[in-house]
C-alpha positions in Angstrom: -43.3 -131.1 -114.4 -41.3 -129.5 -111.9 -41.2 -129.8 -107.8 -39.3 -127.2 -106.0 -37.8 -128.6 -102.9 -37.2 -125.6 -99.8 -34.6 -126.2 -97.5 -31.6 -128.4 -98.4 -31.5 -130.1 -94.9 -31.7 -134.0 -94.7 -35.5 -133.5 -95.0 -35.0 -131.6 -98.1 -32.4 -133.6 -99.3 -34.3 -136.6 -99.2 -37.4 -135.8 -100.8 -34.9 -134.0 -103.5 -33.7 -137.8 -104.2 -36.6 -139.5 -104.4 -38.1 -137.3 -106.3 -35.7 -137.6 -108.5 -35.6 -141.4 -108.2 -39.1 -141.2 -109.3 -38.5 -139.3 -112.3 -39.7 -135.5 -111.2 -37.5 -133.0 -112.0 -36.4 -130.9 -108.9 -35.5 -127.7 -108.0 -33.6 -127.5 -104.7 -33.2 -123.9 -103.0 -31.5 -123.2 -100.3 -30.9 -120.0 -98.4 -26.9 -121.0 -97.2 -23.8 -120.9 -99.7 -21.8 -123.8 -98.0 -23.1 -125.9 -95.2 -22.3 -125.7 -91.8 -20.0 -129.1 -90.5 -19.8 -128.5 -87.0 -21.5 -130.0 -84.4 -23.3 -133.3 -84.0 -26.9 -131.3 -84.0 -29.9 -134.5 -85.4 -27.6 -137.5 -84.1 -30.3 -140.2 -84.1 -30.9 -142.3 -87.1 -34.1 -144.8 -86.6 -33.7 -148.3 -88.7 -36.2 -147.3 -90.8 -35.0 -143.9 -91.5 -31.6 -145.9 -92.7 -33.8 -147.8 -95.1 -34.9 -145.1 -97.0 -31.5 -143.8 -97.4 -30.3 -147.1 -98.1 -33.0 -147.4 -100.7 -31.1 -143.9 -102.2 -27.6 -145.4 -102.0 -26.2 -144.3 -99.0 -26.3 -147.5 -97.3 -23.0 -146.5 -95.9 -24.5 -144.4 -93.5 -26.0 -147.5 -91.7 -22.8 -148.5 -91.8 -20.5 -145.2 -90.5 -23.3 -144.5 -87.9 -22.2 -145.8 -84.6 -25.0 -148.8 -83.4 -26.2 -148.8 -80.2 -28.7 -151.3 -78.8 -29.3 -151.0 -75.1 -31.1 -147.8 -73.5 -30.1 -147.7 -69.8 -32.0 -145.1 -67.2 -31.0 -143.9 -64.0 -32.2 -142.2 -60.9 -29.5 -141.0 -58.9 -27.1 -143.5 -58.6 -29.2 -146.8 -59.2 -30.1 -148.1 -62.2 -33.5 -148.2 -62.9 -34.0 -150.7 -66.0 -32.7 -151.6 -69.5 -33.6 -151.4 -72.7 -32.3 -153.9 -75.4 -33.7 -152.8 -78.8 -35.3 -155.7 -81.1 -33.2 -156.6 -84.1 -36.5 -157.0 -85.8 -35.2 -159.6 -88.6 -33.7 -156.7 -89.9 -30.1 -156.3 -91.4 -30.1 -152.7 -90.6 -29.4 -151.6 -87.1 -32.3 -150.3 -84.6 -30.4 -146.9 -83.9 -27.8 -145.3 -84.6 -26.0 -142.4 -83.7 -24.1 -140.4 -87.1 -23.5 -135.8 -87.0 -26.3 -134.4 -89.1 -23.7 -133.0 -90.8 -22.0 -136.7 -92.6 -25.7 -137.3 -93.4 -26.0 -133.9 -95.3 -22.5 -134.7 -96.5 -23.1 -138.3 -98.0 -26.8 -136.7 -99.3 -25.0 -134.4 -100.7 -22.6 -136.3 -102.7 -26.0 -138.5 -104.4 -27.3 -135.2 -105.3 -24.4 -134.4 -107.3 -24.8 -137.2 -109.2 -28.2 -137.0 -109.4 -29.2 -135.4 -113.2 -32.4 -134.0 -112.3 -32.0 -132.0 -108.9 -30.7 -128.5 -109.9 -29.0 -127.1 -106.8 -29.9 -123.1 -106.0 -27.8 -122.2 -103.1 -27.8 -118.5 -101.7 -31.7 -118.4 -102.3 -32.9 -116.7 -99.6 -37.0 -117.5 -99.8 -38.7 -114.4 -99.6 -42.6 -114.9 -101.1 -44.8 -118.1 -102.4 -47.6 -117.0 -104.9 -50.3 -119.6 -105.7 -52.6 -120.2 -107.1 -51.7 -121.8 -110.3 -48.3 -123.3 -110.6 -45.9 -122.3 -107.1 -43.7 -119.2 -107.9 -41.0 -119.0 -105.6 -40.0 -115.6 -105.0 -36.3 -115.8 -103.7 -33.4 -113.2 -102.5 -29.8 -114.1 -103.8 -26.6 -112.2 -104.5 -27.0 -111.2 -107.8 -31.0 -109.7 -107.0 -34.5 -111.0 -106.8 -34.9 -114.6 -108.3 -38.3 -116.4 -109.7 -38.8 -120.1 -109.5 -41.6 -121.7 -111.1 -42.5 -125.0 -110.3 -45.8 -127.4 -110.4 -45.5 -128.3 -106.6 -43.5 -127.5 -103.3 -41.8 -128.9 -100.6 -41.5 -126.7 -97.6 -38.5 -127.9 -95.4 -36.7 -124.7 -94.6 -37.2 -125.8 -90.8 -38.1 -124.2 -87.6 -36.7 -120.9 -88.4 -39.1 -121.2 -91.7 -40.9 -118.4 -90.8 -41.5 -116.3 -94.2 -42.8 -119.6 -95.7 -45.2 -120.6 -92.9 -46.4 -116.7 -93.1 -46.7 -116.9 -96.9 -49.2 -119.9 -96.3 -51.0 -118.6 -93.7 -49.5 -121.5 -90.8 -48.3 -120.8 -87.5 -45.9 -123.3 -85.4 -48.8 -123.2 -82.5 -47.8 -124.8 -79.1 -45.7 -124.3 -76.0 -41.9 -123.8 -75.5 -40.2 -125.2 -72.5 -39.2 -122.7 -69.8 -36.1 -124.7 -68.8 -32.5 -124.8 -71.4 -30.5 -128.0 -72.2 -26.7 -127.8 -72.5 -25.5 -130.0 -75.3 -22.0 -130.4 -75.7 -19.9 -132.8 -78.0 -16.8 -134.5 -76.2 -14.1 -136.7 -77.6 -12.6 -139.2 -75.2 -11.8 -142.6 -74.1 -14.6 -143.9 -72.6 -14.9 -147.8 -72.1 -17.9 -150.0 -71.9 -20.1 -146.5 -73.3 -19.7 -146.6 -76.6 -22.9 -149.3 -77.9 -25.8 -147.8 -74.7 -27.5 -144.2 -74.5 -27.9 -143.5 -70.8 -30.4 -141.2 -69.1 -30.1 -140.2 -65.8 -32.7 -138.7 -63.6 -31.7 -136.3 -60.9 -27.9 -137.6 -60.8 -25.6 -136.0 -57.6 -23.5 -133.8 -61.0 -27.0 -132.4 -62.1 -29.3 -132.4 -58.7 -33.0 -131.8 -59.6 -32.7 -131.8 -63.9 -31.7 -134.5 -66.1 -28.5 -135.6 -67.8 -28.7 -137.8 -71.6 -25.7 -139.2 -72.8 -24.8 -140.6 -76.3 -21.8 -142.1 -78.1 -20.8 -141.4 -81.5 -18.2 -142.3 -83.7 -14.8 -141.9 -83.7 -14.8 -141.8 -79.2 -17.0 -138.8 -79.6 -20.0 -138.5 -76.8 -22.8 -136.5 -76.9 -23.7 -134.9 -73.7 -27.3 -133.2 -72.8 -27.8 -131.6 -69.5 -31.3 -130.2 -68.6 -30.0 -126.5 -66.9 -32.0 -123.6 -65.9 -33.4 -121.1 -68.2 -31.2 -118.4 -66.9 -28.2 -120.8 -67.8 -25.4 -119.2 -68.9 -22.8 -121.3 -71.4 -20.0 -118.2 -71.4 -19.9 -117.5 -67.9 -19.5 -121.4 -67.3 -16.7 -121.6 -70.1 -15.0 -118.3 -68.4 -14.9 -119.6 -65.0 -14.2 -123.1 -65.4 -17.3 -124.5 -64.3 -18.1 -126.1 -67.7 -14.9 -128.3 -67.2 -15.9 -129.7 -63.5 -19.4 -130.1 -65.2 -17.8 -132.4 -67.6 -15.2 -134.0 -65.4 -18.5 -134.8 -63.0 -19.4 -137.6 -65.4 -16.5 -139.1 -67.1 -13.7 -138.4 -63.8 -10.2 -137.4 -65.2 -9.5 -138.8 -68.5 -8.5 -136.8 -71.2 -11.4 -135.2 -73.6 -11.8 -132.5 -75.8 -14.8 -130.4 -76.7 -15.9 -131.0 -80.2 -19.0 -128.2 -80.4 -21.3 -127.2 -77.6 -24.6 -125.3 -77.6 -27.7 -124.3 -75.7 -31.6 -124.9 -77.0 -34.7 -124.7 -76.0 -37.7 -127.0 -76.4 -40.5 -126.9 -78.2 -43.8 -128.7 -78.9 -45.7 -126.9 -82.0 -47.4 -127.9 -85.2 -48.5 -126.1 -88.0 -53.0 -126.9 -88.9 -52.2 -128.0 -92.4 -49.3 -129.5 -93.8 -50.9 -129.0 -97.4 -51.6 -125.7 -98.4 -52.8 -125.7 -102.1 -49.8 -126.7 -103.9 -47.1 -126.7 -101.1 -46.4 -129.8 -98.8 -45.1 -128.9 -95.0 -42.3 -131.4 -94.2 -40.1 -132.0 -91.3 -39.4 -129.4 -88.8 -40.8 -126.3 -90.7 -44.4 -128.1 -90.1 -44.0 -129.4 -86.6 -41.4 -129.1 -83.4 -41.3 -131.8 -80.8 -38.3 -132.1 -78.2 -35.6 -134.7 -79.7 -35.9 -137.5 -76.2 -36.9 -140.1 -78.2 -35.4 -139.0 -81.3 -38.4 -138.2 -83.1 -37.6 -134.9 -85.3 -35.4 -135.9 -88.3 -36.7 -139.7 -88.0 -40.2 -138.0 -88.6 -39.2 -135.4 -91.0 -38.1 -138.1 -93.5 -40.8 -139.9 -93.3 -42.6 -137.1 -94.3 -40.4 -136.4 -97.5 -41.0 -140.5 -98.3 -45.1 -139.8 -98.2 -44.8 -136.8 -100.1 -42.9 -137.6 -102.9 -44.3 -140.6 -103.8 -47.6 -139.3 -104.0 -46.5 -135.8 -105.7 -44.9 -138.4 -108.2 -48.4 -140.3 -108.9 -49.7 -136.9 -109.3 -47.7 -135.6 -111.7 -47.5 -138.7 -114.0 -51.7 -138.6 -114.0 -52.1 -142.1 -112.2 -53.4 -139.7 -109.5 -55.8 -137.4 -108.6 -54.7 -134.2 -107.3 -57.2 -135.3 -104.2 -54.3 -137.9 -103.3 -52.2 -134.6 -101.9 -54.6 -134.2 -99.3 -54.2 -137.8 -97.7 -50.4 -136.4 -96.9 -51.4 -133.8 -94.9 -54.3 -136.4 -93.1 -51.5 -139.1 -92.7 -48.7 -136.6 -91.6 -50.7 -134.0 -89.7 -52.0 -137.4 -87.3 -48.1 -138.8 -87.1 -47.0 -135.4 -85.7 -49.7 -134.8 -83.6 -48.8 -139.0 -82.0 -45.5 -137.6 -81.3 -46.5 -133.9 -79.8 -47.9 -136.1 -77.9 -45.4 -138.7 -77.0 -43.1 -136.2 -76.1 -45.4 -134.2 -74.1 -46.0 -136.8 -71.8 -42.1 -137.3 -71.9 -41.6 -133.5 -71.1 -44.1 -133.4 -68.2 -42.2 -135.9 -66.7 -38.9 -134.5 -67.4 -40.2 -131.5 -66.2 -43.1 -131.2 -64.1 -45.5 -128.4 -64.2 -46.5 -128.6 -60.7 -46.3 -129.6 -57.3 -48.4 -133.2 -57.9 -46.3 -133.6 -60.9 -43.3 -133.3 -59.5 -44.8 -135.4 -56.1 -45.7 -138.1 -59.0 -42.3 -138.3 -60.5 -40.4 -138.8 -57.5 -42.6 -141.6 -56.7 -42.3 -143.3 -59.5 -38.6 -143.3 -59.8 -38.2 -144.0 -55.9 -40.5 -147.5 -56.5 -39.3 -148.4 -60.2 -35.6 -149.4 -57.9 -37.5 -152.5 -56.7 -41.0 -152.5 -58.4 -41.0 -153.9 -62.2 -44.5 -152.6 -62.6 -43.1 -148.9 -61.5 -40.9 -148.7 -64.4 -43.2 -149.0 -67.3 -44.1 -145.6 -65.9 -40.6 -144.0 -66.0 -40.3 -142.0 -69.1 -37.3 -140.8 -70.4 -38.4 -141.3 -74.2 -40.2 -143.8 -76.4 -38.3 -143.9 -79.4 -38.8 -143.3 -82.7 -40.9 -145.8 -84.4 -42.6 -145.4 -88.2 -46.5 -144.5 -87.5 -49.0 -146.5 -88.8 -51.9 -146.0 -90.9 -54.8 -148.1 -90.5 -57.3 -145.0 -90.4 -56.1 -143.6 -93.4 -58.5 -143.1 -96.3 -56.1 -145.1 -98.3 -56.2 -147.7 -96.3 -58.6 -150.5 -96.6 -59.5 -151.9 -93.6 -59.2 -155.7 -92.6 -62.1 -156.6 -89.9 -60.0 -160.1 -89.2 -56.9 -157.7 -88.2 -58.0 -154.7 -86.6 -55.2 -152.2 -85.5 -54.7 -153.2 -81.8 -53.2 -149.1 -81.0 -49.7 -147.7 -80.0 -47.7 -151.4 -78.8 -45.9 -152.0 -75.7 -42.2 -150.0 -75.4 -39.5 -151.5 -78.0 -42.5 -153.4 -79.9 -44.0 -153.0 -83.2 -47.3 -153.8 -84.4 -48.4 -157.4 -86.5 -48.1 -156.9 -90.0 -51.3 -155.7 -91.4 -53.7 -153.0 -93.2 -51.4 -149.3 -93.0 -48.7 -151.2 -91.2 -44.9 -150.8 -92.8 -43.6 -153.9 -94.0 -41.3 -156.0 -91.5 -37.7 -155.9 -93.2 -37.2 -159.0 -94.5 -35.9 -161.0 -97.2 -37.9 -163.1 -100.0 -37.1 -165.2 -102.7 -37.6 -162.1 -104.9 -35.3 -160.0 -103.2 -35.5 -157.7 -100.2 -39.3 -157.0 -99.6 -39.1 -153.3 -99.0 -36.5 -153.3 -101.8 -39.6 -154.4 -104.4 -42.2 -151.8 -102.6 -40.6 -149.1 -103.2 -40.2 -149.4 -107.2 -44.0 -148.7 -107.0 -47.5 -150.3 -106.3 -46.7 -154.2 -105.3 -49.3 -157.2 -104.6 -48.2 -159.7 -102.6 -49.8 -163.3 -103.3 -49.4 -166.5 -101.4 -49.0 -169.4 -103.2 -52.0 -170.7 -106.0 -52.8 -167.0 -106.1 -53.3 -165.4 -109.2 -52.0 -161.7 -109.6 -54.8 -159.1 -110.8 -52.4 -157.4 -113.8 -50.7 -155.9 -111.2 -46.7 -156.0 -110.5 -47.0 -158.7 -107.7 -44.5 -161.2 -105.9 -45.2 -164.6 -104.1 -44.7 -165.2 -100.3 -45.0 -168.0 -98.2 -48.2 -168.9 -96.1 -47.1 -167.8 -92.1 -44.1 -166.2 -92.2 -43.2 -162.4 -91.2 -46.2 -161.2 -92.6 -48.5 -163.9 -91.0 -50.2 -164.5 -94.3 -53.1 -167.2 -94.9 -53.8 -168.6 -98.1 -55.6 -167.7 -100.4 -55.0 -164.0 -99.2 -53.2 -160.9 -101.6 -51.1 -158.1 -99.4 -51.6 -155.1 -101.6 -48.5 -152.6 -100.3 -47.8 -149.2 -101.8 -44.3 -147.1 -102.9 -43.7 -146.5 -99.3 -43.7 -149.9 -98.2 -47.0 -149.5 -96.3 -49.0 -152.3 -96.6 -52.7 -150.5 -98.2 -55.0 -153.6 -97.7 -55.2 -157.4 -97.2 -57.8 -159.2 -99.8 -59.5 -162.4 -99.4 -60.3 -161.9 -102.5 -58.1 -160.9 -104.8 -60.4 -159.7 -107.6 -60.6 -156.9 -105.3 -57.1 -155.5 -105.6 -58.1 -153.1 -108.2 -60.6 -151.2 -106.3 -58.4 -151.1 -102.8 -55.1 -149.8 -105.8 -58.1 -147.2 -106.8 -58.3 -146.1 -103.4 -54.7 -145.7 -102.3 -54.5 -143.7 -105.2 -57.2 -141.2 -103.3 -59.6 -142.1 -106.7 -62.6 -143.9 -104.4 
């Protein structure tokens, strides 16, 4: 049994290891010889992102990533509002901000280690055949390379194109007229270094929008909204990308690390399972990064697929379980198309009322509370939640209550991740992920499955008498009354009902 794994980005990379951590061989192809270090490109890396690679052993990059933990927004001048991001009784930080290119580094360094990935670089993927087992049809120096495998991970990203083609998928959706600058600065900037700030319509940008992040080592991450006949060169040449700079951080010293110019895009592919292959990360779906929800998304798509790709192969699934990934992913992308639609529109209006609206709402959020829950500069990247899934069993005394408030998360309950916390077992999410888990408070008998005990109230909020089934993503699959009936909610999350 065999999974070939497209695209050795952190998407890639991740399913690659716990795939491997799961005991599936995996092939891992990649079109590049050597990786590209420069620039700071994915810089946001959500708490719960952290936790999977924590649960891979790179727990370090928690701890390189530079933690921020306020979100301040701006019109003009004024502040607008503050975020403070909950700590949500976790020992891993909400956010933070690490190069795409140490993750890929540190990733890179497991794999190594890692017996069962065998690394193809220079594989240039050129055809999938199906059906039957995948054949991977793949370009490289030395000629024209097969690759047979049971399964396959797509992550060869955006510019995935032959893939998606080979499948029949299009990225459908709209691009964004307007640019956005991004440039990487290192200097000495005091009292910036633990808050993004957003700014709408400042006096250095008039009319567009500026983001700013810090990063390690006194490095800041710049984004300026600029017009789509923006040229980078012709600032660079004359001098006007230095007095662009200088606008926002006055005359110390800096240096520019990387800079470069994208535009935005809001597309997803119909299907994110196509016979044997699984769409993942940005090769199945585009959405603009304010609110960081690209990478944070992609790798919760390489968690869902491999565990269940894993059941698969060892038989204690069906081959029907594949299809719940692309029902849970497919609805997760389309929440944040839509997210950061909304975001976009009012970034950048469409029309006259929308632009009309905007202003008003940032001219009242100065004084009016109420105004600012209506100023959108991002909601950020939160783990989506699975209560309509067909694996999930529903609980009629804790229905799903929908998206919560800004900065909030959802009461523990039926497709809900597990809160982060710490039981006399060991971490919680720590025992998920070694596999299928019921959770029993106490007097509770377990129903032959591996189970732990946890007190009555507590983060979860469990009664007595109940059993918290959660499966190998830490997703809680159903809460029993009864616990007789954990085998037929474990036969369901399994896709077998």
């Amino acid at each position: 049994m065999t999974v070939a794994v497209l695209g050795s980005g952190p998407v890639g990379q991740t399913a690659a290891l716990l795939l491997a951590r799961w005991g599936v061989p995996v092939v891992l192809v990649d079109e590049h010889e050597v990786r590209d270090p420069v620039g700071s490109k994915a810089i946001c890396q959500q708490r719960d992102t952290l936790d999977v690679w924590a649960s891979l052993g790179a727990g370090c990059l928690a701890e390189e990533g530079l933690t921020w933990t306020i979100a301040r927004t701006f019109h003009r001048d004024t502040e607008l509002f503050s975020l403070k991001l909950p700590d949500g009784g976790s020992a891993l930080p909400p956010f933070v901000n690490l190069s795409q290119a140490r993750v890929e580094e540190v990733l890179d360094e497991l794999i190594a280690g890692q017996p069962l990935i065998d690394v193809r670089r220079g594989h240039r993927v050129t055809g999938l055949i199906q059906p039957g087992r995948v054949v991977v049809e793949c370009e490289t120096a030395g000629g024209t390379r097969r690759i047979e495998a049971d399964y396959a991970i797509a992550c060869t990203g955006a510019r995935g194109d032959v893939v998606r083609r080979e499948l029949g998928q299009r990225l459908a959706g709209v691009s964004f007229r307007d640019l956005f600058l991004i440039c990487d600065i290192r200097a000495d900037l005091p009292g910036w270094a633990a808050e993004r700030r957003f700014y709408f319509d400042p006096p250095w940008n008039p009319g567009r929008q500026v983001l700013i992040h810090p990063c390690p080592d006194s490095e800041f991450r710049i984004d300026w909204q600029v017009p789509e006949d923006y040229d980078l060169a012709a600032e660079e040449t004359g001098g006007a990308l230095d007095h662009r700079i200088r606008a926002i951080i006055g005359s110390v010293p800096y240096e520019v690390v990387w800079r470069s110019v994208y535009r935005f895009h809001t597309r997803l592919v119909p299907r994110m399972r196509v016979g044997r292959v699984l769409l993942a990360g940005d090769c199945a779906h585009l959405v603009a990064p304010f609110g960081a929800r690209g990478l944070n998304s992609g790798v919760a798509d390489a968690e869902n697929a491999a565990w269940k790709l894993a059941w698969v192969l060892r038989g204690d699934a069906g081959e029907e379980l594949l299809e719940s990934y692309h029902s849970e992913r497919h609805a997760a992308a389309v929440e944040n198309a839509a997210v950061t639609t909304a975001t976009m529109d009012f970034l950048v209006p469409q029309d006259d009322g929308q632009r009309a609206r905007r202003l008003d709402v940032l001219t009242r959020a100065a004084h009016d509370p109420a105004a600012c829950e209506q100023v959108d500069s991002g909601r950020l990247a939160e783990p989506y939640w699975y209560p309509d899934s067909p694996l999930t069993t529903p609980d009629p005394s804790r229905p799903f209550a929908g998206r919560p408030p800004r900065g909030a998360l959802p009461p523990p309950g039926p497709g809900v991740l597990l809160p982060d916390v710490t039981v006399a077992s060991g971490r919680l999410r720590d025992l998920a992920r070694q596999g299928f888990l019921l959770l029993t408070t106490p007097g509770v008998a377990a129903a032959g499955l591996r189970s732990a005990e946890i007190p009555v109230g507590g983060a979860l909020g469990a009664r007595p008498g109940e059993a918290w089934l959660v499966r190998p993503d830490a997703h809680v699959a159903a809460v029993l009354q009864d616990p007789a009936e954990a085998s037929r909610a474990l036969q369901r999350c399994r896709g077998r009902e």
